[in-house]
C-alpha positions in Angstrom: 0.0 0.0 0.0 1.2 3.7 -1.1 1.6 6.3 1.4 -0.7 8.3 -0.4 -3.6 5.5 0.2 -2.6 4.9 3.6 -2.8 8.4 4.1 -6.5 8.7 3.1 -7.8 5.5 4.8 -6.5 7.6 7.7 -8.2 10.2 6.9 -11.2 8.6 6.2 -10.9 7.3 10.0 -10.2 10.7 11.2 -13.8 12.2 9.6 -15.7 9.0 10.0 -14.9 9.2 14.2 -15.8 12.7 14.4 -19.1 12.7 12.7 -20.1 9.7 15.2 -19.5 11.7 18.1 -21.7 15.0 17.0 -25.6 14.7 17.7 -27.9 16.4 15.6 -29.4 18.4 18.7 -25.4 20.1 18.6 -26.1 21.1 15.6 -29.9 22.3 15.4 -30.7 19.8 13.1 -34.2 18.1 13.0 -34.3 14.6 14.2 -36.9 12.9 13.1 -35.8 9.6 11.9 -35.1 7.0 13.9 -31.0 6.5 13.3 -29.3 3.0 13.9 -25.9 4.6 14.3 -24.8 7.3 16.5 -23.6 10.8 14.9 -24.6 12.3 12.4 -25.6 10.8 8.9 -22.7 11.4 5.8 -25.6 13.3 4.1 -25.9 15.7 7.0 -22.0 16.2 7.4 -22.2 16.8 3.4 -25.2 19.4 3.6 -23.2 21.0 6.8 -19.5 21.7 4.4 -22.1 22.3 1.3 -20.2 19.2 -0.9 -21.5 16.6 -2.3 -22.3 13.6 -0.6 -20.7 11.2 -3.1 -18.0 13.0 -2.4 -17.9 12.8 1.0 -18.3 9.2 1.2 -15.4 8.3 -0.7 -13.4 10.7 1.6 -14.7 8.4 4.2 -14.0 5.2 2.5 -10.5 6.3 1.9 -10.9 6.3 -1.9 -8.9 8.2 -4.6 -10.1 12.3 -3.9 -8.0 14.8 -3.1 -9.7 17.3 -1.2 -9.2 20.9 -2.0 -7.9 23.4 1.3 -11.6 25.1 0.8 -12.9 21.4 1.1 -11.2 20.3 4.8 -12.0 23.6 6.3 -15.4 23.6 5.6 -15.2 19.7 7.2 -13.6 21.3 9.5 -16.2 23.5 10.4 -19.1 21.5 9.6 -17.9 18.9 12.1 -16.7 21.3 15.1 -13.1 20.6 15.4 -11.0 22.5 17.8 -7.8 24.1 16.6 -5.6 20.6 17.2 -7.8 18.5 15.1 -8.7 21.2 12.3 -4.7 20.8 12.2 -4.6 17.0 12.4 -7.2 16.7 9.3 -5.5 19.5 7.0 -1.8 17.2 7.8 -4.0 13.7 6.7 -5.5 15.4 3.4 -1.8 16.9 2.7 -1.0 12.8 2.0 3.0 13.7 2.7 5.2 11.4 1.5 8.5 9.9 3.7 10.7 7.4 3.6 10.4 3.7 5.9 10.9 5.0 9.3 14.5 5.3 10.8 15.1 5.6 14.6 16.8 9.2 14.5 19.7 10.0 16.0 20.7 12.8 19.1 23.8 15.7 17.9 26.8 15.4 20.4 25.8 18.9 21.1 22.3 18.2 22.5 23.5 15.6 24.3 25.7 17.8 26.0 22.9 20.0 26.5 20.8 17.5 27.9 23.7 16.2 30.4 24.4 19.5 31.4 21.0 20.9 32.9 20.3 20.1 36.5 15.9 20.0 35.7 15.3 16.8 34.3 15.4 16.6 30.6 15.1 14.4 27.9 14.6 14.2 24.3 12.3 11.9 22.2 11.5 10.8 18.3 8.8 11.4 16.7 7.7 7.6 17.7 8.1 8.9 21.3 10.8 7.2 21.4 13.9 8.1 24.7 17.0 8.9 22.8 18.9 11.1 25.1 18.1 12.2 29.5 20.2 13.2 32.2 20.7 12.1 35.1 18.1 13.9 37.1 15.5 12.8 35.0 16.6 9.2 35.2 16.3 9.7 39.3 13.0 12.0 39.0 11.0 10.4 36.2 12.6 6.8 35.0 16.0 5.4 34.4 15.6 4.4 30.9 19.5 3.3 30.9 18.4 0.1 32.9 15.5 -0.6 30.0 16.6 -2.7 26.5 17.0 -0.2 23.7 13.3 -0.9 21.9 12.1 -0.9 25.1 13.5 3.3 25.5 9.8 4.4 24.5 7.7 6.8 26.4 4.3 4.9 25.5 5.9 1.6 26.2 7.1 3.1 29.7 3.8 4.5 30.1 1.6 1.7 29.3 3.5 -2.0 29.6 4.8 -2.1 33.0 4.2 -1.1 36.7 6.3 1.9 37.0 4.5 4.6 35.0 1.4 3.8 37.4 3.8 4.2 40.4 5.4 7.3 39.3 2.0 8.8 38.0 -0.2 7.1 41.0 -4.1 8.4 41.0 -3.3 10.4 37.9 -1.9 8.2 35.7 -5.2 7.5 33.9 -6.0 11.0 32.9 -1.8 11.4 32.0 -2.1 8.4 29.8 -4.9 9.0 27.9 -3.5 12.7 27.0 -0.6 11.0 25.8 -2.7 9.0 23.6 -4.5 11.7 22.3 -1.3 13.6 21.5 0.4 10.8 19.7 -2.7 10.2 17.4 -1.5 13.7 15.1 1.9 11.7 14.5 0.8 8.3 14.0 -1.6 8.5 11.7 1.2 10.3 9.4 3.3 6.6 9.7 0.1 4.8 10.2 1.4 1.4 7.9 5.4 2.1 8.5 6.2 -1.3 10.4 7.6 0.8 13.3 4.7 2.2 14.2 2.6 -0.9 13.2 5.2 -2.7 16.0 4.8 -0.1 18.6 1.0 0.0 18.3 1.1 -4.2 18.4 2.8 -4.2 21.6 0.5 -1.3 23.0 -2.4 -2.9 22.5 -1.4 -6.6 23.5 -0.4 -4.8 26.9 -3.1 -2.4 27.7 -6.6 -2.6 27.2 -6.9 1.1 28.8 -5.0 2.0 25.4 -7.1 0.3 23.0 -10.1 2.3 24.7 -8.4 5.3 24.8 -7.0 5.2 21.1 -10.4 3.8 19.6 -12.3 7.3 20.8 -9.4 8.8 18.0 -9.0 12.0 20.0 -6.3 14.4 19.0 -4.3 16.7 21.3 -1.7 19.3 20.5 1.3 19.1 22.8 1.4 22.2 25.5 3.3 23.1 28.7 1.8 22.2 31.9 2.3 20.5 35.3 2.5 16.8 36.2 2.9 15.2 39.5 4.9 12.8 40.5 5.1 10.1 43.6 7.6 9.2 45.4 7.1 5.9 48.6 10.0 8.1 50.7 9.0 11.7 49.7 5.6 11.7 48.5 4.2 13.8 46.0 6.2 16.6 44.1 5.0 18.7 41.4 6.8 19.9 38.1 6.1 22.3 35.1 7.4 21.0 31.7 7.8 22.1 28.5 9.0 20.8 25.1 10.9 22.4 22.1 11.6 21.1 18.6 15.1 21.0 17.9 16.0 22.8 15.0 18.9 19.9 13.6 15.8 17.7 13.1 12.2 19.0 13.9 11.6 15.3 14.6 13.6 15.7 18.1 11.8 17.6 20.7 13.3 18.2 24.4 11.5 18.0 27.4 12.9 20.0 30.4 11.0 19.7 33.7 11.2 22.0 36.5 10.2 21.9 40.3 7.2 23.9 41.2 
């Protein structure tokens, strides 16, 4: 399968799990029939963007359209999607192409970064994987030194083993799932790359909170904010974190946490 088709089948995902979570009471549409699916109908979501609905259900199929940039923001608007998924959909009906997908590589000089900062730091791929942290993060977050290399994944951290949940305690639920909701933009780019295919393979054999989560196809942008974490000896601290794209490889992004 092409990149290109993969691209649209995820598309056709993307539209088909939005317009099954609108009602026609959002909307101000009449009601009258009695519908065996939730959502709305593909002939409302048509009427809504003013396209045709032919042409919509082959954009949900996943077929051989290319919508125009007029096209996906009237979707856009016609299915109510905030600012991260109006992004997400105009990225799927772009159908970029790339190469099979290549664990990337840290410069020496953001290593060095990274080692030299006292906050905990580290930086990840754009599979989430842990390619580079210091040695505060390794004592504050997780020591991903004592993991196997395929193992040095933030999702497979998170969702595989006991020490996410330990280090997350009574909110790891609600930490997870905006994880998954945030790795959703960048999958569904490498959707078919057997990288991702692997990663998602061993998510979903060990989580069945993921496959929930990841079936409601949310999408999240990544922003600053503050996590807590638990300690047995010390309790609970909290930290504010950040991210920044690297500008070597956009596809690196640092994480620097600080104590609040």
């Amino acid at each position: 399968m092409s990149t290109t088709q993969e691209s649209q089948l995820e598309l056709g995902d993307f539209l088909r799990s939005r317009r099954e979570r609108l009602t026609p009471a959002e909307l101000g549409l009449a009601d009258s029939r009695r519908r065996r699916t939730p959502g709305l109908r593909r002939e409302e979501v048509a009427e809504l963007a003013g396209i045709g609905v032919d042409w919509y259900v082959r954009l949900e199929q996943g077929r051989a359209v290319r919508p125009s940039v007029a096209t996906i923001d009237a979707l856009a608007q016609a299915l109510r999607l905030d600012p991260a998924e109006r992004t997400h959909l105009r990225m799927l009906a772009r159908a970029p192409g790339h190469r099979e997908f290549a664990r990337e590589t840290v410069p020496a000089p953001i290593r060095r970064l990274v080692a030299g900062l006292d906050q905990p730091a580290y930086v990840t791929g754009r599979r989430w994987d842990v390619l580079a942290w210091n040695q505060s993060s390794a004592q504050v977050i997780a020591d991903f030194a004592q993991f196997p290399v395929p193992d040095r994944n933030i999702l497979i951290w998170m969702f595989t083993g006991p020490g996410a949940r330990e280090r997350f305690g009574p909110g790891w639920a609600a930490e997870a799932r905006r994880m998954v909701a945030q790795f959703r933009a960048t999958h569904d780019l490498w959707a078919r790359d057997p990288a991702f295919e692997n990663l998602m393979t061993r998510l979903r054999d060990g989580s069945p909170e993921f496959v929930a989560w990841w079936e409601a196809h949310d999408v999240r942008r990544s922003l600053a904010g503050l996590k807590t974490f638990y300690y047995p000896d010390r309790g609970p601290r909290r930290f504010e974190y950040a991210t920044f794209q690297a500008n070597d490889d956009p596809a690196l992004k640092l994480a620097i946490y600080t104590p609040a």
